[in-house]
C-alpha positions in Angstrom: 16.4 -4.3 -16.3 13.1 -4.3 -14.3 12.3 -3.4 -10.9 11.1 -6.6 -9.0 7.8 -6.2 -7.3 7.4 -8.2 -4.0 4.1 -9.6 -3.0 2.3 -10.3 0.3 -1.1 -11.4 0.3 -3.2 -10.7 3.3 -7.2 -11.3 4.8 -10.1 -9.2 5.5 -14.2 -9.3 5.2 -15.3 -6.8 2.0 -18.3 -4.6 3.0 -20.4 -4.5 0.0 -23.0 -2.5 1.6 -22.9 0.9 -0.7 -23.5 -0.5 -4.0 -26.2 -3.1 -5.3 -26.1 -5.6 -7.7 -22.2 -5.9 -7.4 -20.4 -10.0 -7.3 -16.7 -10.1 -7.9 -13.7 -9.4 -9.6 -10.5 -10.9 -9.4 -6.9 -9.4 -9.9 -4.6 -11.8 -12.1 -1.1 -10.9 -11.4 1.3 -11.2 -14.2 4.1 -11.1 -12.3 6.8 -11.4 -15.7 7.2 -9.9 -19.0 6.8 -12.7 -21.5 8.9 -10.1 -24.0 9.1 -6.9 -25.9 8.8 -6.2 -29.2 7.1 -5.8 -32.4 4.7 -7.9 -32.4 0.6 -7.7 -32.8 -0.7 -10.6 -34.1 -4.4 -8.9 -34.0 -3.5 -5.7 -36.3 -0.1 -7.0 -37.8 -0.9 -10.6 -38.5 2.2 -12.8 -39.9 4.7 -9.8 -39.7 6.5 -6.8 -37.5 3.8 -4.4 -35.9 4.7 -0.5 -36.4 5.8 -0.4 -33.1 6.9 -2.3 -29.7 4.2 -4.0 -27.7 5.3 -5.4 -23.8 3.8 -8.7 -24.0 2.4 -10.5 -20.9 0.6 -14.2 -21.2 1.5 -17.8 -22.9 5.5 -18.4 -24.1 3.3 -19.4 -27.4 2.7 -15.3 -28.6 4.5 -14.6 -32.0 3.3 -13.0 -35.1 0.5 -14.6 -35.5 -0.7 -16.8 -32.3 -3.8 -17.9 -32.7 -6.1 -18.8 -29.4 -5.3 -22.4 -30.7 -1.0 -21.7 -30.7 -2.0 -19.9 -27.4 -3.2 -22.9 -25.4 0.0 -25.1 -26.3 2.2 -22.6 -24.3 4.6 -24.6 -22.1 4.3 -21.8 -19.6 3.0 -18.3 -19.1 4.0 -14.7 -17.3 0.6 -14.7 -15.5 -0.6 -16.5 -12.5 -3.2 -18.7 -13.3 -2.0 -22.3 -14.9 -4.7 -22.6 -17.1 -4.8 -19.2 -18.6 -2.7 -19.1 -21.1 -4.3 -15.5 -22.9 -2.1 -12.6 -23.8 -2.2 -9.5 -22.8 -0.3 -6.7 -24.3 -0.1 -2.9 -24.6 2.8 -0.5 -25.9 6.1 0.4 -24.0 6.9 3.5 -22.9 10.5 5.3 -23.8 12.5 8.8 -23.2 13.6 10.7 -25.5 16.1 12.6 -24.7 17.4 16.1 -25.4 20.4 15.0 -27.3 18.2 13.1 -29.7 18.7 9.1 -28.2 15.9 7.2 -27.2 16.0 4.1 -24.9 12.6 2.2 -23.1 11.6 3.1 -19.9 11.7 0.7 -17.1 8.1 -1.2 -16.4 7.9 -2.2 -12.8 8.5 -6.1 -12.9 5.1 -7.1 -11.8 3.5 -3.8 -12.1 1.2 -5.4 -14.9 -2.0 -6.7 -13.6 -5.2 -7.5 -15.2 -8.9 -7.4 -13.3 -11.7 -9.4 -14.2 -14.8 -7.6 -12.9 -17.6 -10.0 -13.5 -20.5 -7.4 -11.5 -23.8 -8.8 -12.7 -25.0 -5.0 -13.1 -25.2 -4.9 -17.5 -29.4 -4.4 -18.5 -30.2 -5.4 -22.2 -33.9 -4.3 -22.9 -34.5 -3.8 -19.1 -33.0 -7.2 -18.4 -30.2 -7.9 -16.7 -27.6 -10.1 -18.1 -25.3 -12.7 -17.0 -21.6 -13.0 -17.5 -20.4 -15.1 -19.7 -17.1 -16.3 -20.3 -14.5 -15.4 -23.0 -14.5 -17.8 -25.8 -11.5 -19.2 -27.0 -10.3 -17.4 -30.1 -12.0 -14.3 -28.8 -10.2 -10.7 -29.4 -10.6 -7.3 -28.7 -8.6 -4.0 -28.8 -9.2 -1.3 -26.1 -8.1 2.5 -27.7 -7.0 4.2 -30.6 -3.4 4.3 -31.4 -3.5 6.9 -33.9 -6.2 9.4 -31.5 -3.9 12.9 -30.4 -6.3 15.0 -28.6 -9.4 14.3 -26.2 -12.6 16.4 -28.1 -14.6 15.9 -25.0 -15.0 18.6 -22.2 -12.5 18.1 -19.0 -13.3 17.0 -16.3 -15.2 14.4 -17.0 -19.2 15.5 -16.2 -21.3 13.8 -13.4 -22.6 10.3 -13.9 -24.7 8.5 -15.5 -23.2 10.4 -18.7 -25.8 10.8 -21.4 -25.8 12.6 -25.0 -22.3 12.8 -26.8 -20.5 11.7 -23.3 -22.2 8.5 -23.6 -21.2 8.1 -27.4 -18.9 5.0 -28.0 -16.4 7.2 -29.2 -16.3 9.2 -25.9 -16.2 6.6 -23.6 -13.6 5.1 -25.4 -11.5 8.0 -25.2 -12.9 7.9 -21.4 -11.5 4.6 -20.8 -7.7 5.4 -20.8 -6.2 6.7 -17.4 -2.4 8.1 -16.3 -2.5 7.7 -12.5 0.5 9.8 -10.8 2.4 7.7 -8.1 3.2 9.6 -5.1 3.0 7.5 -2.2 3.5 10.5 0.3 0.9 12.1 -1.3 -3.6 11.3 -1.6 -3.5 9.3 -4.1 -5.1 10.0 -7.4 -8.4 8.7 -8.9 -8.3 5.6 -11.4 -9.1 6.8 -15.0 -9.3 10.5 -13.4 -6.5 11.6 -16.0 -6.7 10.6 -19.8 -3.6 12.2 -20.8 0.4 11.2 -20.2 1.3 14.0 -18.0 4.7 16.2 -19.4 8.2 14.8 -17.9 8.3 18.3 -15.8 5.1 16.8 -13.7 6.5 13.4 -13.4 9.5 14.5 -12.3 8.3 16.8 -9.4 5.3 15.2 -8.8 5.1 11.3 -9.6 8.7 9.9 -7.6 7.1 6.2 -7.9 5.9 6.7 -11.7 2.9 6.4 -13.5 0.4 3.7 -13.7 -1.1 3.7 -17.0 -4.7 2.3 -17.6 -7.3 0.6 -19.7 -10.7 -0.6 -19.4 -12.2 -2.9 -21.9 -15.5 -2.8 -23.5 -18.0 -5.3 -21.9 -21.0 -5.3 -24.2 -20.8 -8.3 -26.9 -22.9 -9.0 -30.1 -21.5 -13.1 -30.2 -18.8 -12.3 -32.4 -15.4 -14.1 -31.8 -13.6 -10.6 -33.6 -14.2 -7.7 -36.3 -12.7 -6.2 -38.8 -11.5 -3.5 -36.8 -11.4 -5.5 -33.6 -13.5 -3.2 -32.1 -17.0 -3.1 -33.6 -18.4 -6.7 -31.7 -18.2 -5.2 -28.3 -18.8 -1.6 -26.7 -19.4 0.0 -23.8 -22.3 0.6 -21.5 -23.7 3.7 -21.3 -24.5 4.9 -18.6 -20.6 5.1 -17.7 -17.3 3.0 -17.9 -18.3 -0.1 -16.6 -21.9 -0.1 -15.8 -25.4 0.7 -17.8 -27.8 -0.6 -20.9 -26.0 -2.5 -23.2 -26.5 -0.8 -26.8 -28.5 -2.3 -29.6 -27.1 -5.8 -31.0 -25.0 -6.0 -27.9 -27.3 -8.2 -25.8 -24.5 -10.7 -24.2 -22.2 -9.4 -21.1 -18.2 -10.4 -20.9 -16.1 -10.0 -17.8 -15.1 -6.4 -17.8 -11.1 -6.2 -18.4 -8.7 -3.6 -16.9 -5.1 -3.5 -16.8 -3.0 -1.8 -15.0 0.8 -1.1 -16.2 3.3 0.5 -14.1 6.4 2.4 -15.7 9.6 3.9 -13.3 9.4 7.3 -14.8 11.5 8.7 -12.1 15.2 7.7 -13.1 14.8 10.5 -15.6 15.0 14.0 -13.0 18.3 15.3 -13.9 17.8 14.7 -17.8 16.4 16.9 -20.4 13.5 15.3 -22.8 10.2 13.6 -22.9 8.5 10.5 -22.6 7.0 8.6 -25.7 4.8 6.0 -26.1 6.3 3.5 -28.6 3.7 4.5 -30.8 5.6 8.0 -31.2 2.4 9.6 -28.8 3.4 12.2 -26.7 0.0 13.1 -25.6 -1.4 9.5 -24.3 -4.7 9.5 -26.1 -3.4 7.5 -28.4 -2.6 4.4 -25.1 -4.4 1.2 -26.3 -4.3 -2.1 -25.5 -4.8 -5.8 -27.0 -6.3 -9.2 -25.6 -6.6 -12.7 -27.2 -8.6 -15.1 -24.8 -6.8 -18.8 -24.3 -8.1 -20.5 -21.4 -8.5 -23.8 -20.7 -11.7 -25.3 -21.7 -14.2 -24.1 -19.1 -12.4 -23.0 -16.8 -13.0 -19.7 -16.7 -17.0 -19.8 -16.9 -16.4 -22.7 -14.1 -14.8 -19.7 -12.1 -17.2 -17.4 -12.8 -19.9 -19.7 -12.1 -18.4 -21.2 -8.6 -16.6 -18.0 -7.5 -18.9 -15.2 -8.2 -19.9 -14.8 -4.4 -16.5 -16.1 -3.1 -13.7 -13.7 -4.7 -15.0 -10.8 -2.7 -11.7 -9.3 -1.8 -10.3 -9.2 -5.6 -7.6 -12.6 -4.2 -7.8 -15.0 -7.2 -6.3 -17.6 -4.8 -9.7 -17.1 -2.8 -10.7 -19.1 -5.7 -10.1 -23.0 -5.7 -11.0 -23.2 -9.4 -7.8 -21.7 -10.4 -4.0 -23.5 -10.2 -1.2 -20.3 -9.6 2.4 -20.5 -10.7 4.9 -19.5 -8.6 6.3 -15.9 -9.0 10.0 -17.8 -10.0 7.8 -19.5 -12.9 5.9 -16.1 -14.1 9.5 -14.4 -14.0 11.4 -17.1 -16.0 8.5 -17.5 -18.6 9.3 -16.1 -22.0 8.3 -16.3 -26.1 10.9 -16.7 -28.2 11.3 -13.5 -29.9 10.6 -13.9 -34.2 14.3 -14.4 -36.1 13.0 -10.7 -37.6 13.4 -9.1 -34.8 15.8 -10.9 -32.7 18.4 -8.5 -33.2 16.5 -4.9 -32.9 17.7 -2.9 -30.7 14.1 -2.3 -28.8 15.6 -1.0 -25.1 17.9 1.5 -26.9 20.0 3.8 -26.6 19.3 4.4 -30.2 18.6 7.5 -32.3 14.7 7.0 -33.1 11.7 4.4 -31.9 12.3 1.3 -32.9 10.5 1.0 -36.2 11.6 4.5 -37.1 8.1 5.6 -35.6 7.5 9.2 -36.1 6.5 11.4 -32.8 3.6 13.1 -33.1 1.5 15.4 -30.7 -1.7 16.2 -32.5 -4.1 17.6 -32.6 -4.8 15.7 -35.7 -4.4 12.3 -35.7 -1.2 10.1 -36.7 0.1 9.4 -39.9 -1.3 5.5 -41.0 1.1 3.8 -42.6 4.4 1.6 -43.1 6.8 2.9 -40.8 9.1 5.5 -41.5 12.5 4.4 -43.8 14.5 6.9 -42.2 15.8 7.2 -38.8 13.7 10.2 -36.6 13.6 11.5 -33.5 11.8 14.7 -34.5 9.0 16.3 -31.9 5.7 17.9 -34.0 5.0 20.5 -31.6 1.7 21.3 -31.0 -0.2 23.8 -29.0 -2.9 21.0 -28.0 -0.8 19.2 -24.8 -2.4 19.5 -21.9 -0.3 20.9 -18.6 -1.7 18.7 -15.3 -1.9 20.7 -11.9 -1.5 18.0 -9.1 -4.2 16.5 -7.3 -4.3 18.6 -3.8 -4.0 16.3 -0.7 -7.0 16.9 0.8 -7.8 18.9 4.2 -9.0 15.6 5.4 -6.4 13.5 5.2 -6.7 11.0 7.8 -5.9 7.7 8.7 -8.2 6.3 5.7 -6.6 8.0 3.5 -3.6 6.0 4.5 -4.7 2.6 3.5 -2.3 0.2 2.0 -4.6 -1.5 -1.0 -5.4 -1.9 -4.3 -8.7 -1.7 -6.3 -11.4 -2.5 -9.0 -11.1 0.7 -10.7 -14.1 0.5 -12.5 -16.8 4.0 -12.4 -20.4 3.3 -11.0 -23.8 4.2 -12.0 -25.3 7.3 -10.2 -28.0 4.7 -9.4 -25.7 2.8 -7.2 -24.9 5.5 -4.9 -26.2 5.8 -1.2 -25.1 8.3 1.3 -22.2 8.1 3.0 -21.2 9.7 6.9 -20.4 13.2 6.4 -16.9 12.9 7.7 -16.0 11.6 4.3 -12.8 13.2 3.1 -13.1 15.4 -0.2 -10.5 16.1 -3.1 -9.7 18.8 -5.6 -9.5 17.8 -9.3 -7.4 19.2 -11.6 -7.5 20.8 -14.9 -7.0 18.1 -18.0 -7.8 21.4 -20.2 -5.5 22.4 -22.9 -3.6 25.8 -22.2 -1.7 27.6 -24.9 1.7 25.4 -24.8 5.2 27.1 -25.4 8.0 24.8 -27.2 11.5 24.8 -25.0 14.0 24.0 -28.1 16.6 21.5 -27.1 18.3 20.8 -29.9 17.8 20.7 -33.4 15.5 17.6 -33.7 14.0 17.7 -30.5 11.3 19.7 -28.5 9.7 19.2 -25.0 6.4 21.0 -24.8 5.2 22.7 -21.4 3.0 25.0 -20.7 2.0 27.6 -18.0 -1.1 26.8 -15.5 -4.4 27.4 -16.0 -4.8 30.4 -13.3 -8.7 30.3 -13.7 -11.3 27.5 -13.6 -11.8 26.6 -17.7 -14.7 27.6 -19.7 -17.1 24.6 -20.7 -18.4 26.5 -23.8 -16.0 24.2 -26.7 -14.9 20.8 -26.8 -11.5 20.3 -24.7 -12.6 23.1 -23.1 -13.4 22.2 -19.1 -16.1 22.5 -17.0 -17.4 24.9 -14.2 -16.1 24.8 -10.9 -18.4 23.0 -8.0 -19.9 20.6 -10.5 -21.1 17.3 -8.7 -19.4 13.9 -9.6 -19.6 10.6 -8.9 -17.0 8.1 -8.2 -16.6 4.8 -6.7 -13.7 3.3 -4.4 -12.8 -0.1 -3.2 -10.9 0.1 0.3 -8.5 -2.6 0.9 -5.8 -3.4 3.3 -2.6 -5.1 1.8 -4.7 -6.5 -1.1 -7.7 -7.3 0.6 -10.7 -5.0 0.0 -12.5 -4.0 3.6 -15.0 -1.4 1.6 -16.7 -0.4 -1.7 -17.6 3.1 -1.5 -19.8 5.1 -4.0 -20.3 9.2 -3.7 -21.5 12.1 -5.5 -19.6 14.9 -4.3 -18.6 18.5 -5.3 -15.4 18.7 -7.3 -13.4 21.8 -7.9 -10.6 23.1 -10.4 -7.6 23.1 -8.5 -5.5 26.7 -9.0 -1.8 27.1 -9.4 0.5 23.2 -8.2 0.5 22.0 -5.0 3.7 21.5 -3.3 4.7 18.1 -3.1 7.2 16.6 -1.1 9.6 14.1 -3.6 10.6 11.1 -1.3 13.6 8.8 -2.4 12.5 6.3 -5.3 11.8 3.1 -4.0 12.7 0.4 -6.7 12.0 -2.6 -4.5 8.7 -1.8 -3.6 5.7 -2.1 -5.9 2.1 0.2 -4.8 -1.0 1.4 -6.4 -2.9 3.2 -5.4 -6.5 4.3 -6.5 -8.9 7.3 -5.2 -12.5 7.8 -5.6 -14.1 11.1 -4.0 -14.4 10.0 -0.2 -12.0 7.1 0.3 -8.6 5.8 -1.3 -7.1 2.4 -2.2 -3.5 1.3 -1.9 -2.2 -1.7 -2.3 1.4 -2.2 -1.1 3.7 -5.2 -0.4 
């Protein structure tokens, strides 16, 4: 079952003022799941992937869809008539204390992808235009067999430079878990790169977690690569915005996706939550894309739009024909005869696939997956323990805004000042603390460990930073889900001691909202 997310658009003028060279982005709702399984025609072409995939995009997705078997879809999960792309990352599950596992619910329309097409990517001191996807294009986002995070935590200032600006790092950069407490300040975009323990969803996250991905932007002209990786990568300077690398002299639309999972049924149960993957830890979160859209279409929208999709609305845009919600929500690929009878929502006693959990640090075992049936926890002294996000002192009526946002990291260079009422946050530890194992049965463990009671010491990989260490972050204010400001600030951030208290309102299943936070301002988009 999945919790049906109601839509309202709204109208307001974007104020672009605080950052320069910025255009557009658009949001594209995919308002239905298209299906679940195992399937991953990029890595496991012609046959069942190691492990489940929620799939949004064209009814035409199976084994081994092609751009091609994309664009003959009779319908797809996603707004836009002519795109017909897929869009796909792995499904979240609990395991519980008595050994069963069963999928988590995904907020139904809790998936959306943003197309930021910012003309701010330099090549050689030039900067370059966005171009359109080609059809057949493909990319992967993430590592699914990564276990631990070998940078330091938090993140440092922008522009990032040495190994931060490697494209290993800002890969590992690139994932987010955003904590949804809509009583609460809400929580920066890609401020968190691990899945926080089921003890700090349960007390802290009553409307879920959002998990993210942003896409590398940087392309060398290369439809794919061996490892589907290698013909794009990040820009330096930061997630989002900088010099293009060597051999990397063309610019794509930057990708992000936002999925949104209903972690809160789970409070009176003992276990854990699992990516399908078998990653307790989240660095292992990834995500897949295959480009179908209709011939020209999208560089027509890029081209004609780029100054008119201000407010992130991709009906703002008359390039594009929408589908009704009804049509997204009744869209679906029919599931391979392989699979049609796996048992991938559970209850069942291991990951469908047999996939074997794993915590790290070391990476996961590559290979077929496993013949017999597991449920077994590797514990692991490398699992972080999140402290909250403290509301700040200032939390006034901006901090209240209902919106949602391009959660994309800016360039120091874009910063100006901002009014010195702007309100401030406290960031928390992402560092590692010696976990203890609570044994719950015989095959399975849930991992905790005690806060960090002092700010981290920066002097090891993993390891955090000093306390009062400037930052900068950028935040688009919206109302219902129209932007009304872009903010950029460099601000002081702190190590937050001990948890916060946080008040746990009823779940809301009927109600979908994200929200974002960037030091000074927060974006919320609720309907």
């Amino acid at each position: 079952m999945s919790t049906r997310f109601n839509r309202a658009a709204g109208t307001a003028a974007i104020l672009f003022g605080l950052i320069s060279n910025s255009n557009a982005f658009w949001r594209l709702p995919c308002m239905g799941i298209a299906g679940t399984g195992r399937l991953d025609p990029i890595v496991y072409p012609g046959q069942p992937s190691d492990h489940v995939h929620t799939i949004k995009g064209g009814s035409a997705f199976s084994f081994s869809s092609s751009a091609a078997d994309l664009l003959k879809s009779n319908c797809s999960s996603c707004e836009v008539i002519q795109d017909n792309s897929a869009y796909w990352t792995p499904a979240l599950y609990f395991v519980d204390s008595n050994g069963t596992v069963e999928i988590v619910e995904e907020l139904l329309g809790g998936h959306l992808t943003y197309y930021d097409y910012r003309q701010n990517f330099m090549f050689n001191g030039t900067q370059q235009n966005v171009e359109a996807f080609p059809n057949g294009f493909r990319m992967i986002s993430g590592d699914t067999n990564r276990r631990n995070f070998s940078l330091a935590t938090p993140d440092p200032p922008l522009p990032w430079t040495g190994k931060d600006a490697t494209q290993s790092a800002l890969t590992q950069k690139a994932i987010g878990f955003n904590c949804l407490n809509y009583a609460a300040a809400a929580e920066p975009s890609l401020g968190r790169h691990f899945l926080p323990d089921k003890d700090f969803l349960d007390n802290n996250c009553p409307q879920g977690v959002r998990m993210e991905l942003l896409f590398p932007a940087c392309w060398n002209g290369e439809l794919d690569s061996e490892d589907h990786q290698s013909h794009v990568a990040f820009p330096d300077s930061g997630l989002g915005v900088g010099t293009c690398p060597e051999g990397y002299d063309r610019a794509l639309p930057t990708l992000f996706y936002e999925t949104t999972w209903l972690t809160s049924g789970y409070g009176d149960r003992e276990g854990q939550f699992v990516l399908a993957n078998g990653d307790t830890t989240g660095y292992g979160y990834h995500g897949d894309f295959i480009a179908a859209w209709d011939d020209g279409v999208l560089q027509q929208a890029l081209d004609q739009c780029g100054s008119q999709i201000l407010s992130g609305l991709i009906n703002e845009c008359p390039v594009f024909d929408l589908r009704s919600e009804e049509d997204q929500q009744s869209c679906f690929f029919e599931m391979p005869e392989q699979l049609s009878s796996e048992n991938v929502k559970g209850p069942d006693s291991a990951l469908p696939g047999n996939v074997k959990i794993s915590s790290g640090p070391a990476p996961a075992p590559v290979g077929p997956p496993a013949a017999a049936v597991s449920s077994e926890v590797v514990a692991s002294s490398n699992i972080p323990t999140p402290t909250p996000y403290a509301s700040p002192a200032a939390s006034s009526a901006a901090m209240r805004h209902s919106s949602s946002s391009l959660a994309t990291v800016a360039s120091l260079s874009s910063a100006t000042s901002l009014s010195s009422g702007s309100p401030s946050i406290s960031t928390p530890s992402q560092v590692p603390s010696p976990s203890r194992a609570t044994q719950l049965n015989a095959n399975v463990q849930v991992l905790s460990s005690p806060v960090p009671t002092s700010a981290p010491s920066p002097s090891s990989p993993g390891e955090g930073n000093p306390e009062n260490l400037p930052t900068a972050y950028t935040t688009l204010i919206t109302t219902g889900r129209s932007p009304i400001d872009l903010v950029v600030l460099e601000e002081l951030v702190t190590v937050t001691e001990g948890v916060a208290s946080v008040e746990t309102p009823a779940p809301q299943h009927k109600r979908h909202v994200h929200r974002h936070k960037r030091q000074g301002a927060v974006h919320r988009h609720g309907q």
